[in-house]
Structure formats: C-alpha cells, structure tokens
C-alpha positions as CSV (number, residue, x, y, z in Angstrom):
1,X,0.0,0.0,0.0
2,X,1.2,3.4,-1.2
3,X,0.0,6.3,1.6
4,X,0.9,9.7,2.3
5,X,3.7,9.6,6.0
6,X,1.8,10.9,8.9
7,X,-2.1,10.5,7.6
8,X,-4.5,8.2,9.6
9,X,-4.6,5.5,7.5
10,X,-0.6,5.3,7.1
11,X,-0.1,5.0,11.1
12,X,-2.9,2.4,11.4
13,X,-1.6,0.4,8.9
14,X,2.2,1.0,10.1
15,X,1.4,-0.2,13.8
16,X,-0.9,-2.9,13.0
17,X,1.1,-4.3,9.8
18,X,5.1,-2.6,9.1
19,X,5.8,-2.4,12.5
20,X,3.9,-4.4,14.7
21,X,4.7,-3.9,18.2
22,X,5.1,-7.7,18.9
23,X,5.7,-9.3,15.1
24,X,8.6,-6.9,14.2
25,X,9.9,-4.7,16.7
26,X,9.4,-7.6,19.2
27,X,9.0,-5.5,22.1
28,X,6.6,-5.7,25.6
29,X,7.9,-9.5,25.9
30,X,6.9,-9.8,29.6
31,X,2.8,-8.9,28.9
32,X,2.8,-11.2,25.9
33,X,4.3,-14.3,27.2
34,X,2.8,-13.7,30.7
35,X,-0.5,-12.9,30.0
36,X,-1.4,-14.8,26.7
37,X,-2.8,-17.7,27.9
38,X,-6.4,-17.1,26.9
39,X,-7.5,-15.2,24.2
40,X,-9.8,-13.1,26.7
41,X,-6.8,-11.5,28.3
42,X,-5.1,-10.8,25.2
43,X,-7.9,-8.6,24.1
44,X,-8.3,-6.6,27.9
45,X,-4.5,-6.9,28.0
46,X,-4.5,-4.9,24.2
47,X,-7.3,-2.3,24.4
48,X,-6.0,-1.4,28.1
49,X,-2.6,-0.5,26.4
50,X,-4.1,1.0,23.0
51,X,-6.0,3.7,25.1
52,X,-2.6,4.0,26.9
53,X,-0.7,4.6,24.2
54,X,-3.3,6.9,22.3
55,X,-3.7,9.0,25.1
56,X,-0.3,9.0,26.1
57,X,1.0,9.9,22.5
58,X,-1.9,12.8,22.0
59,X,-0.4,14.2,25.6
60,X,3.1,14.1,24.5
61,X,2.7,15.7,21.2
62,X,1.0,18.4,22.6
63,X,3.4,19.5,25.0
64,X,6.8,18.2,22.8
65,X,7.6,22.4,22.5
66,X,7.0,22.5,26.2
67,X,8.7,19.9,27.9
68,X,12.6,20.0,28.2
69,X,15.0,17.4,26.3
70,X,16.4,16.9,29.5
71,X,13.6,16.1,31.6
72,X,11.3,14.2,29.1
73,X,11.7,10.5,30.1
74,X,10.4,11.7,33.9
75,X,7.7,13.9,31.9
76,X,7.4,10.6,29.7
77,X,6.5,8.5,32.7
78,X,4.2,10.8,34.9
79,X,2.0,11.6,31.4
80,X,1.8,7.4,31.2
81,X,1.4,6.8,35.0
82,X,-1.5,9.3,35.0
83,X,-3.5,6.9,32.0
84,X,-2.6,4.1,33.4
85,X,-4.1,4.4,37.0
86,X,-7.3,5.7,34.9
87,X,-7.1,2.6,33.0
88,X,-6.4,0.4,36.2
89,X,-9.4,2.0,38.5
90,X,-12.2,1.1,35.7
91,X,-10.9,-1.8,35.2
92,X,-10.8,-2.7,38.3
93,X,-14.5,-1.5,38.9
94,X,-15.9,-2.5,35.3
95,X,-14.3,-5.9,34.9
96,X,-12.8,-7.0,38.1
97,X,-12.6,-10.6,36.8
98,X,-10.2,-9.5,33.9
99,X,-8.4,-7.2,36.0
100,X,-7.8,-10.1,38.7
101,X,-6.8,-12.8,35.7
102,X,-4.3,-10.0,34.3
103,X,-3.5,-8.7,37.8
104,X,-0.3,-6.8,38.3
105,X,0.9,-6.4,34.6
106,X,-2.1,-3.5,34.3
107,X,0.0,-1.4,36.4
108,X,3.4,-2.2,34.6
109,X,2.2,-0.6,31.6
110,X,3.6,2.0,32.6
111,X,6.9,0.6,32.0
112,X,5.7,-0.9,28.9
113,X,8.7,-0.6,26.3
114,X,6.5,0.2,23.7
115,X,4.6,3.3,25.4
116,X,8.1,4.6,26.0
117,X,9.2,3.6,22.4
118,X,6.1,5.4,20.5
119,X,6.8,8.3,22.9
120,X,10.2,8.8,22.4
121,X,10.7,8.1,18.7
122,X,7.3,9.5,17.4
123,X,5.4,11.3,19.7
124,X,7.8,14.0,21.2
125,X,8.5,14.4,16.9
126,X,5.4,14.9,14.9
127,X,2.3,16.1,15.4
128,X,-0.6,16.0,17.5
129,X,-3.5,13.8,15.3
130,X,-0.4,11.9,14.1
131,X,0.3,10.9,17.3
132,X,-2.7,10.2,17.9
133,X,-3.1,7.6,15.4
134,X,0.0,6.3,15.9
135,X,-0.8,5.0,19.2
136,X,-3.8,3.7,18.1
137,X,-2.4,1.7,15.6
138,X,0.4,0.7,17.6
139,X,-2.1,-0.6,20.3
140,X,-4.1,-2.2,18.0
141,X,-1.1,-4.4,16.4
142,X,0.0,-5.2,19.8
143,X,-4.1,-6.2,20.7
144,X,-4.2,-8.3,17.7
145,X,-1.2,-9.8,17.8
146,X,-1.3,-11.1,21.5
147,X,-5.0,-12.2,21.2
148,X,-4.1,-14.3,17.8
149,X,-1.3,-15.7,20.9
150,X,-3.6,-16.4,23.8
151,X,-6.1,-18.3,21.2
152,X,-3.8,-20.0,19.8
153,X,-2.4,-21.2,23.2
154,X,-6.0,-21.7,24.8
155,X,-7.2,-23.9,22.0
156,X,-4.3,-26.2,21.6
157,X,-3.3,-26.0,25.3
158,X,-6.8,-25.5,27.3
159,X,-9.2,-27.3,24.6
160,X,-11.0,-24.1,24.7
161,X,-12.3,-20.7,23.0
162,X,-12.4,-18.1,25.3
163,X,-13.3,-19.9,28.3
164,X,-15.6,-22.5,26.2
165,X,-14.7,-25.8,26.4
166,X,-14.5,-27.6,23.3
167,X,-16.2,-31.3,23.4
168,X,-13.4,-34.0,24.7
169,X,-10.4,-31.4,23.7
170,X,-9.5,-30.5,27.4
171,X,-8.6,-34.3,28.3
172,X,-6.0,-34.8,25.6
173,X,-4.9,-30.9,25.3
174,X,-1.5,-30.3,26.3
175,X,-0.6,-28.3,29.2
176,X,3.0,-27.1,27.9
177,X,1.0,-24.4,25.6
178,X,-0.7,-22.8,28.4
179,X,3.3,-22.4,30.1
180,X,6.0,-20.1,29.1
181,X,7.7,-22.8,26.8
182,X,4.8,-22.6,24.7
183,X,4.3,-18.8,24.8
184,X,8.1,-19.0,22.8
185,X,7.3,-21.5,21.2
186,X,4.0,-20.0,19.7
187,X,5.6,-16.5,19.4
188,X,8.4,-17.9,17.3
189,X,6.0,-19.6,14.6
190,X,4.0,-16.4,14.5
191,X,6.7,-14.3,13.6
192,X,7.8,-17.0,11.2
193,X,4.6,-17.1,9.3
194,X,4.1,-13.1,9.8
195,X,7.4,-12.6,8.0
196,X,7.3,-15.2,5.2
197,X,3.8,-14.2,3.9
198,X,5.1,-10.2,4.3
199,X,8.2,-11.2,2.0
200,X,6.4,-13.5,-0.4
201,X,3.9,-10.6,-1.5
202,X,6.8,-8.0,-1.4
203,X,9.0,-10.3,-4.1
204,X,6.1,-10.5,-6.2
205,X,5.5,-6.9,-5.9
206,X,8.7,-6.2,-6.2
207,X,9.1,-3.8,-3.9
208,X,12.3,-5.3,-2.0
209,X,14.2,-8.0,-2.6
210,X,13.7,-10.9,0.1
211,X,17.3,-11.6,1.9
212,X,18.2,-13.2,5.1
213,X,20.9,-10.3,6.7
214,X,19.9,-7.1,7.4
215,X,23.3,-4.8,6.3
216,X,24.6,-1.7,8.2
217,X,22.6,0.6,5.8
218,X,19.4,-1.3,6.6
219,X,18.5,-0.8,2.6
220,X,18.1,-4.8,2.0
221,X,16.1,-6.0,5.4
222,X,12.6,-7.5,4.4
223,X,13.4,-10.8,6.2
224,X,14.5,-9.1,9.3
225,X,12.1,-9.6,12.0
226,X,14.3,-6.8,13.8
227,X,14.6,-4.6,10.9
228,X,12.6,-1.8,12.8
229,X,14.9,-1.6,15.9
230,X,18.1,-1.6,13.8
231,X,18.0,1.5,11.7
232,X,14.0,2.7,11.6
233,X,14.5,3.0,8.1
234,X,11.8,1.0,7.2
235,X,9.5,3.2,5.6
236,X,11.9,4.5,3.3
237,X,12.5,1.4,1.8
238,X,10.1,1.7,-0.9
239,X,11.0,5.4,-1.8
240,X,14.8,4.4,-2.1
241,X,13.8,1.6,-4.6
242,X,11.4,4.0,-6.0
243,X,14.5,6.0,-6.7
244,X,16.8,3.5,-7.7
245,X,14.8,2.6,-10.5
246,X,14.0,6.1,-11.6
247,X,17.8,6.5,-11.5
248,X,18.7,3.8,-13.8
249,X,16.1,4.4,-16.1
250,X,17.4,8.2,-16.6
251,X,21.2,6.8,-16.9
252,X,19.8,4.5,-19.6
253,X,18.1,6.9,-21.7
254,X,21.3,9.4,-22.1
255,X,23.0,6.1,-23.4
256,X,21.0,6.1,-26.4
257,X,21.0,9.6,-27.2
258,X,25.0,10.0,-26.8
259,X,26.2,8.4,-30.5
260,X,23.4,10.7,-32.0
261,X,24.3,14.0,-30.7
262,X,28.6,13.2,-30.5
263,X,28.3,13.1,-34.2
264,X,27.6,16.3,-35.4
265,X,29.3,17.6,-32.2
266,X,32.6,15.0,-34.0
267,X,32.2,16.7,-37.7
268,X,32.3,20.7,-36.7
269,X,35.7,20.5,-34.9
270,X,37.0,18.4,-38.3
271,X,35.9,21.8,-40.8
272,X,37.1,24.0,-38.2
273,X,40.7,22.2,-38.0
274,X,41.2,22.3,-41.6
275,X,40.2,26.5,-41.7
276,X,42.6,26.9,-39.1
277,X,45.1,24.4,-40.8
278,X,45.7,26.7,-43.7
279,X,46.4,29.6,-42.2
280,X,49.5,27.4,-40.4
281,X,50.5,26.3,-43.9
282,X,50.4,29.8,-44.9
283,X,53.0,30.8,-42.5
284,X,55.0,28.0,-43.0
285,X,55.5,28.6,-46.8
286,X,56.2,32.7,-45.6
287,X,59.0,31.2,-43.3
288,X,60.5,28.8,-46.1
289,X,64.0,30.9,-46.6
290,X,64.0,31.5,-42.4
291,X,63.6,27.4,-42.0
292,X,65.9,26.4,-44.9
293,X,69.1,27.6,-43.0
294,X,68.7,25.9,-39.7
295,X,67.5,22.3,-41.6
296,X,70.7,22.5,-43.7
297,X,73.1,23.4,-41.0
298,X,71.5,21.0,-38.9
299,X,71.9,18.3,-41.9
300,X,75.4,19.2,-41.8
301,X,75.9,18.8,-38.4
302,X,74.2,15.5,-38.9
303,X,75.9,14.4,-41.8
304,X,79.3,12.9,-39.8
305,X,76.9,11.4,-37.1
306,X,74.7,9.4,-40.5
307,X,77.6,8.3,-42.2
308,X,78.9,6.1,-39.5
309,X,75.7,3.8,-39.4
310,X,76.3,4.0,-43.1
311,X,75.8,-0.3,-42.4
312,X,72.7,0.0,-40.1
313,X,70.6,1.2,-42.9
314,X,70.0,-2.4,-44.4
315,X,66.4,-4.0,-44.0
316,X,67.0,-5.5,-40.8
317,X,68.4,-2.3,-39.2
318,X,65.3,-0.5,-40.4
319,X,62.8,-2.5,-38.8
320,X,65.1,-2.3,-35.7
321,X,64.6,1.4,-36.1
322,X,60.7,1.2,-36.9
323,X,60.4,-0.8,-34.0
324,X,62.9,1.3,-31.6
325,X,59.6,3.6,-30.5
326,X,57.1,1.2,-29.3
327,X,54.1,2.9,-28.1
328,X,53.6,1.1,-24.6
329,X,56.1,0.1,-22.2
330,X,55.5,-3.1,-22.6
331,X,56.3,-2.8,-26.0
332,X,59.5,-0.9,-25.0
333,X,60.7,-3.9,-22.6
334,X,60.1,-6.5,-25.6
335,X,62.6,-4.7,-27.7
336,X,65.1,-4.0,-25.2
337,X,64.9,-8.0,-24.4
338,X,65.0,-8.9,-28.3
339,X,68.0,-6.2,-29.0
340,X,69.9,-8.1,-25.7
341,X,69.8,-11.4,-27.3
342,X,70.8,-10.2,-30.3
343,X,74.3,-9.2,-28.7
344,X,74.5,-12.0,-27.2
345,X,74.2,-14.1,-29.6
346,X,76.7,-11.7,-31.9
347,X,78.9,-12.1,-28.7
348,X,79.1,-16.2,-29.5
C-alpha cells in the first residue's frame, strides 16, 4: 500500500502491519508471554494498552515544545502513569474478573517498552492527530497480535475458546501451551509465518528483494524480524527503490541519445581544424627561406653522425629502427629483451 507519512490510514496500517509492536519490533515480551494464555486476556490486555498509548501519545505531542530534552523520560512516565491508573481504576471496577486474571501487569504498563518507544521516537516528533493515530495503531497491532497468541495457546493448550470448552479437547490438550515454553514457542511460529507471507507478497510486488541479513545501511532487510529496531528506516525502503529505479532508467536513456548527438558535435571540430590548418601552412610557406638555414646546417651537423651507421641502414636495421619507439612500455621492454639477445648471440 502506497500512503501519504503521517495520515491516519498510514499509522494504522504502520502499527498494525510494518511495525507491529510484537511481530517486528518484538517489544513488551513480559505482557505477551505472561499474560497470553487465553484469548480473553489478550484482548483486555490490548485495548488497556491502545488507550494508553493513544492518550499518552496525543499528551506528549502536545506538549513536545514545552517539555525540556532533558527532563522528558520523567515527563514521559508521569504523562503514562496518570492513564494508566485511569485505566487500572475502571478496570478494576468494570471488569474485576479481567483485571484479577491479568493482575499486576495492568500497572506495569507503565513501563511498557512500547509506550516509551512510540513516545520517544514518534510522539515527542510529529504532530498532535499523528500521534494520535500512531498509538492507536500501535495498540491495535499489539491487541491483535497477542489475542491471535492467547487463542492459539487456549485452544491447543486448554481445549478451549475463550473460556468454552470444546467437546473432549481438554482431556487430551496439552498443558505445555498454556506455560511459558509454549508462549516461545508460539511466538516464534507467528513471527515466522508473519514474515514469510510479508516477503512473499513484497518479491512478487517487487518492492524489496527478500534476503536473510539485514546490512549496516538497513537498505536490503525485508526478512529481518528486527529490521525496525536496527536502523528505523523501514519506511523508506520503498521510496529508495522507488528512486533506484527512476535512476537507472534516466542513466539508460542518455545512453542512447549520446552516438546521436557526438556526431555532429565530431564533424564541426574536423571543418574548423582544416580552416585553421591553412592559415598554419600559410605561414610555414612565408618562413620557407628562415627554415631552410637551420635544416641545412643542422643536416650538416648530422651528416658525420649518418655516415657512421652507413651499415645499419640495411632492412633488418630498419625495422630495428621502426620498432625502436614502441608505443607502450610493454612494448618498450620487448625490444630492449629482443635487442639483448641479439648481442649476445653476436657475442658467441
């Protein structure tokens, strides 16, 4: 899905689906193994901590300009601790049962790392309504996510569906998915499943390719189940590929265009070497009596130094001489080797 940063829709969809609280950023551990062994609690557990967070975000937006940087994580927790003993009194008088099954993880919201997570990376940064929504569809990722859990773990474990018993299911049901090894264990094949299905759609969108590291840049991590904790730059994924293509198709159309427009560009500096060629040979035909003197004298002052190699001017010494200025060095070092074992062998 393509939506505009910061809009309602693009923060529900973020929390519930591109960074889900408990799928991908895998934080608040200790409510979602503790607490998710009934599907019940996972939605009380959820929607206590989605008003939380809502709340908690709105709060914090509004009064980002106002707080201090270096008293924010204590404004942080008084702003959370205020909602959450709200959230804890109604419960408390509007579902006591739920609130004695979840019992003292309502108050350790207020610790919850993902309040403090939202609050600090988003919150204290962007906009009221933005906030706003932010929390909410943080909350509601982390609500769906740990109810999926407790069913899970109630119907294999327990035999039941919130709190129903299922036929015969509770004698042979077993117990280790109600305990914490099957909280893991359940966990672990939810995020498995959440991220193969998330990278299947994306390869044959292709929107990122699928690959099993996550690199320093954080530009390849679709398979990363930690890939929002590492860098955050998880929403710009799609815009750098965006951009990546966009680049190569521009350096690919220049490509094409170059021979055509390199040829006339070739042909004009040809005409305009030739006009300014003859007013060179001009010269040179003015300067004909100056030159003569200095070529003769020169040819004989050269005359003594041609007449000894008077025998080097056979056939063989002129392809010596033809190939006496090679044009590369390697060229250079072949001769010097052949002209060597020529002496050498004159020497024998």
């Amino acid at each position: 899905m393509n939506l505009a940063e910061n809009t309602p829709l693009e923060r529900l969809f973020n929390g519930i689906v591109k960074e889900n609280p408990t799928l991908v950023i895998v934080l608040g551990m200790c409510p979602t193994l503790a607490v998710t062994t009934s599907a019940m609690n996972g939605i009380g557990m959820g929607l206590s901590t989605t008003v939380v967070l809502a709340l908690a975000n709105l709060f914090i937006s509004l009064l980002r300009n106002v707080i201090p940087d270096d008293i924010r994580i204590p404004s942080f927790i008084v702003i959370i601790a205020s909602f959450v003993t709200m959230v804890d009194m109604l419960m408390q008088a509007y579902t006591p049962e739920l609130y004695k099954s979840l019992g003292i993880y309502i108050p350790l919201i207020v610790v919850n790392c993902i309040i403090f997570g939202r609050a600090e990376a988003y919150a204290y940064k962007n906009k009221p309504l933005a906030s706003f929504f932010d929390g909410i569809g943080m909350g509601l990722g982390f609500t769906l996510a740990i109810t999926v859990m407790g069913f899970i773990r109630e119907l294999i474990g327990s035999g039941a569906i919130f709190g129903n018993p299922i036929g015969s299911l509770p004698e042979y049901a077993p117990a280790i998915f109600v305990m914490a090894p099957g909280a893991f264990l359940v966990l672990a094949i939810m995020i498995t499943i959440r991220a193969h299905i998330i990278n299947t759609i994306e390869a044959r969108k292709g929107i990122r390719l699928p690959v099993t590291h996550t690199d320093e840049e954080g530009s390849e991590c679709s398979s990363c189940a930690m890939r929002m904790s590492c860098a955050g730059k998880f929403q710009k994924v799609e815009a750098m590929m965006k951009a990546d293509k966009e680049a190569k198709a521009a350096a690919a159309k220049p490509t094409d265009t170059k021979p055509a427009d390199t040829k006339p560009a070739d042909v004009k500096p040809a005409d305009t070497k030739a006009a300014d060629a003859k007013p060179a040979d001009v010269k040179t035909a003015e300067e004909k009596p100056a030159d003569v003197e200095p070529v003769d004298a020169k040819a004989a002052d050269a005359k003594p130094a041609e007449e000894k190699p008077e025998e080097a001017e056979s056939p063989e010494n002129k392809k010596k001489e033809e190939s006496a200025a090679p044009q590369s060095a390697l060229e250079r070092l072949k001769a010097m080797k052949t002209a060597d074992e020529a002496e050498k062998e004159a020497n024998k």
